[in-house]
C-alpha positions, 0 to 999 in steps of 0.5 A: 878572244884573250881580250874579251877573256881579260875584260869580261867582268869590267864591262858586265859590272860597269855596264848597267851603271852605263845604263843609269847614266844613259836613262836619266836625259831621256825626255820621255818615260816610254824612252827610258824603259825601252833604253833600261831594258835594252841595257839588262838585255845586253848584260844577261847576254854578256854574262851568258857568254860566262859559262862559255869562257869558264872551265867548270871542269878544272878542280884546282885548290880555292886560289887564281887560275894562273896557278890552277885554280877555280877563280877564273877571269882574274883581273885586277888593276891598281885602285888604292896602292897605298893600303893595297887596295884593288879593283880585282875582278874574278868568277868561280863556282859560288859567284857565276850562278849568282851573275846569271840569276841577277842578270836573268832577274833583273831582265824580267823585273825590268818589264814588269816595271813597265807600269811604273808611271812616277818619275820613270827615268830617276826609276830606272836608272836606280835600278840600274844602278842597283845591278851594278851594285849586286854584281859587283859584290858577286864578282869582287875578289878585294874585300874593300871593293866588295864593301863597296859594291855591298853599300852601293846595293844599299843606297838605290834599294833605300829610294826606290822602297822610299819613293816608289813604295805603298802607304808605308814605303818612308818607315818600310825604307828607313827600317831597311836602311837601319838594319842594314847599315848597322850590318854594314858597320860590323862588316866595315869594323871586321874589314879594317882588323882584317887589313891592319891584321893581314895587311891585304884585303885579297880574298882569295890569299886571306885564308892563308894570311890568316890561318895562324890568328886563331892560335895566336889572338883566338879572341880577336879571330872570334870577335871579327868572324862574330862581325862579319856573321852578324853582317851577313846574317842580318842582309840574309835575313835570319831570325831574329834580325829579320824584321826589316824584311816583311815590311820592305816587301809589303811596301815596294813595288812588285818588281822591287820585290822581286829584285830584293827576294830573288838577288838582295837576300843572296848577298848575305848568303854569299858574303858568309860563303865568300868571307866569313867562313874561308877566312875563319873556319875554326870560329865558324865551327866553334860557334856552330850551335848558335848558327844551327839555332838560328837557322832551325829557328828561321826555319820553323818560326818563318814557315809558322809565321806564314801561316798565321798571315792575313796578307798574301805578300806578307806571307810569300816574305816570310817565306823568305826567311824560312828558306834562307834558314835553309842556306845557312843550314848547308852553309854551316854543315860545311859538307859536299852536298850541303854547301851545293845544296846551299848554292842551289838553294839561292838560286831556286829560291831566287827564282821561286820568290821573284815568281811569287812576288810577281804572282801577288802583284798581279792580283793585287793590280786587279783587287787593289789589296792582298787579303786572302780572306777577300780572294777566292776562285781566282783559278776559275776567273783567271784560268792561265794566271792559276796554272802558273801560280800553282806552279811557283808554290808547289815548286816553294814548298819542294815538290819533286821535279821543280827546282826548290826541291833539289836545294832542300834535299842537298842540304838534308843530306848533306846536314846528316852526313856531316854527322859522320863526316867533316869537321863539324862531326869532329866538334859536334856531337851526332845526336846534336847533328840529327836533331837539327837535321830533323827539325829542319825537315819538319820545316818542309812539311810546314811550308808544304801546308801555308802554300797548299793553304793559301793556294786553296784559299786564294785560287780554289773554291767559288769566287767571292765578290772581289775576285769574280770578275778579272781581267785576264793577263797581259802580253806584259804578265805573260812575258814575265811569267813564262822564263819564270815558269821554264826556269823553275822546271828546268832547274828542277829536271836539270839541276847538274847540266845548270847549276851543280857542273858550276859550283861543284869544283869551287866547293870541293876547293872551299871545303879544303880551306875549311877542313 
């Protein structure tokens, strides 16, 4: 047991790599696929055994389990001594939710990438290749190893947009790889001030190596916390650094959507809750009513721009952005609730969009194209196909009792509360406060009418000429459909016993940091 404990982490990074190498020789594509989905099967098995090697119970401050506290499964071995560079390893509350959705994820995007007939091996691996690169970044505690598996996400996302994408995928997949990279340069120029101003690049012992540099250099604080946002914001995405996201969605395949919507976007998510707010806490607050701009603004003008869409992909991505407005806004409240809130909130969206994503392909398998004015009656011609469907966008505009509802009203409640208290209610005023929480809000309402819109648009109403005949789901579809489907209500109805017990002793040590 001690040794499954001490090498846990190495093996579920390493093993989808693994995987890569063990596809790419297979002599047939149907190999390949049975050999890739073998490998994602044992990953998000192995990582199920996380909850089970995790003490979700032990409320210890924000630092390793050998002294008490949340970071558990710790292990670390000498990777670049000379600048005190790790290959360090560790879980707590804010990154085991996130392995489980991947993994999860990953699974499901595997079977429904079982149509892929172009260069099937070179495919799979770079998916593979891909999860490795998303866990890593989740389980990295060095913050150079953490870059490192960020860039390695990068690359593998790039070609498989590039080469198996639609008639736009080389504009779609270079726009992506500029918008990133430029992220990914702010977050590396951050990463190198930090070390040659801490001399570590440990992520659990930087809040302390660092917690005088905002009295001592307070512009150098700001400008590397300016940095490593920026980095992060643009991979979330926010508004306005967001315009790469409608375009690589449209282009990639269906499963790529789902892996980017669901796993690629918490990357952001994740690096500003991991990096950017426990190392500088007071610049996050300083900086306070630019963040709550943008997220309001990503918010509202996310869910417009929905509406005004012709394409039903293109609508499900701008979705996207206005819920990752959403995330920012807990993360920036930096209260109880909302930062669990935040949490929960990528992993219900992360269900949520892989659904809807998948939903779009499969009509878009049927007609060849994603026009909601050429759809209609898909409900009555494809009866089990419009039950799930229903199902996912009610559950995206945060109906009660399905999972996305759990995250938006966290972060409701807890942007309010933080009005009153926390340290933002310190520096902000409360009208302030209320404004941007109430604005907010009225996000739920919009997203509530593009998804009934679209749902009544697409699956209501009489069939047109291109939706009357289809053919019903496959074994494929269906088997993709129902973890979807049980996931997205069991969240909902089950929000603690999944989620909450996981990150809520992590959140309590974070905002210790951040107060």
């Amino acid at each position: 047991m001690e040794l499954l404990r001490q090498n846990v982490l190495f093996v579920l990074v390493f093993l989808p790599l693994l995987g890569a190498a063990a596809v790419l020789p297979q002599r047939t594509g149907k190999s390949a696929r049975w050999v890739a989905l073998g490998v994602s099967i044992a990953t998000l098995l192995l990582a199920g055994l996380l909850p089970l090697l995790f003490d979700s119970a032990r409320a210890g401050p924000y630092g390793y389990d050998d002294v008490g506290g949340v970071v558990q499964l710790v292990r670390r071995l000498p990777w670049v001594p000379s600048i005190h560079a790790e290959l360090l390893l560790g879980v707590d509350g804010l990154s085991l939710p996130l392995v489980l959705l991947t993994t999860f994820v990953f699974v499901l995007a595997i079977i429904a990438s079982f149509k892929i007939e172009k260069q099937v091996q070179g495919y799979f691996a770079l998916v593979l290749l891909l999860e490795t690169g998303v866990l890593g970044t989740f389980l990295s505690l060095d913050l150079l190893l953490l870059f490192v598996f960020f860039e390695l996400s990068l690359l593998p996302m790039y070609f498989l947009i590039g080469i198996w994408g639609g008639p736009r995928r080389e504009y779609a997949a270079i726009k992506f790889f500029v918008y990133t990279f430029v992220g990914s340069i702010a977050i590396l120029v951050a990463l190198i001030g930090i070390y040659l101003k801490a001399g570590s690049f440990d992520l659990v012992r930087l809040p302390a190596l660092l917690g005088d540099l905002a009295h001592t250099n307070p512009t150098l604080a700001m400008t590397l916390f300016g940095l490593l946002a920026f980095g992060f914001l643009v991979k979330l995405p926010i508004m306005p650094f967001h315009t790469w996201l409608p375009d690589a969605h449209v282009e990639a395949p269906t499963p790529i959507s789902m892996i980017l919507a669901a796993v690629l976007l918490k990357l952001g998510g994740y690096g500003l809750l991991r990096v950017a707010w426990p190392l500088f806490p007071e610049q996050a607050l300083a900086a306070w009513p630019i963040l709550a701009a943008l997220a309001v603004i990503s918010i509202l003008a996310g869910a417009l721009c929905a509406i005004g869409q012709a394409d039903f992909k293109r609508l499900v991505a701008y979705s996207s952005v206005s819920h990752m407005g959403f995330v920012l806004l807990g993360i920036i409240a930096m209260t109880p609730a909302s930062m669990a809130g935040a949490v929960f909130m990528m992993v219900a969206h992360g269900l949520t969009s892989a659904a809807l994503f998948f939903v779009v392909g499969i009509i878009y398998d049927r007609v060849h194209h994603r026009q909601i004015a050429r759809m209609g009656g898909v409900g009555a011609t494809m009866p089990t196909y419009g039950r799930f469907a229903s199902l996912f966008m009610f559950a995206s505009l945060g109906l009660p009792g399905l999972c996305n509802f759990i995250g938006e009203i966290l972060v409701l409640m807890g942007v309010f509360s933080a009005a009153k208290t926390g340290p933002v209610s310190a520096a902000v005023p409360a009208w302030a406060i209320y404004t941007v929480a109430t604005a907010a809000a009225f996000g739920i309402v919009l997203t509530a009418g593009y998804m009934l819109w679209c749902l009544q648009r697409v699956f209501l109403g009489k069939p047109k000429e291109d939706t009357a005949t289809l053919a019903p789901l496959d074994s494929r579809e269906t088997l993709v459909l129902w973890p979807l489907a049980i996931a997205v209500v069991a969240l909902g109805v089950l929000p603690w016993t999944l989620v909450l017990t996981l990150s809520d002793t992590t959140v309590a040590a974070l905002l210790k940091v951040l107060s």
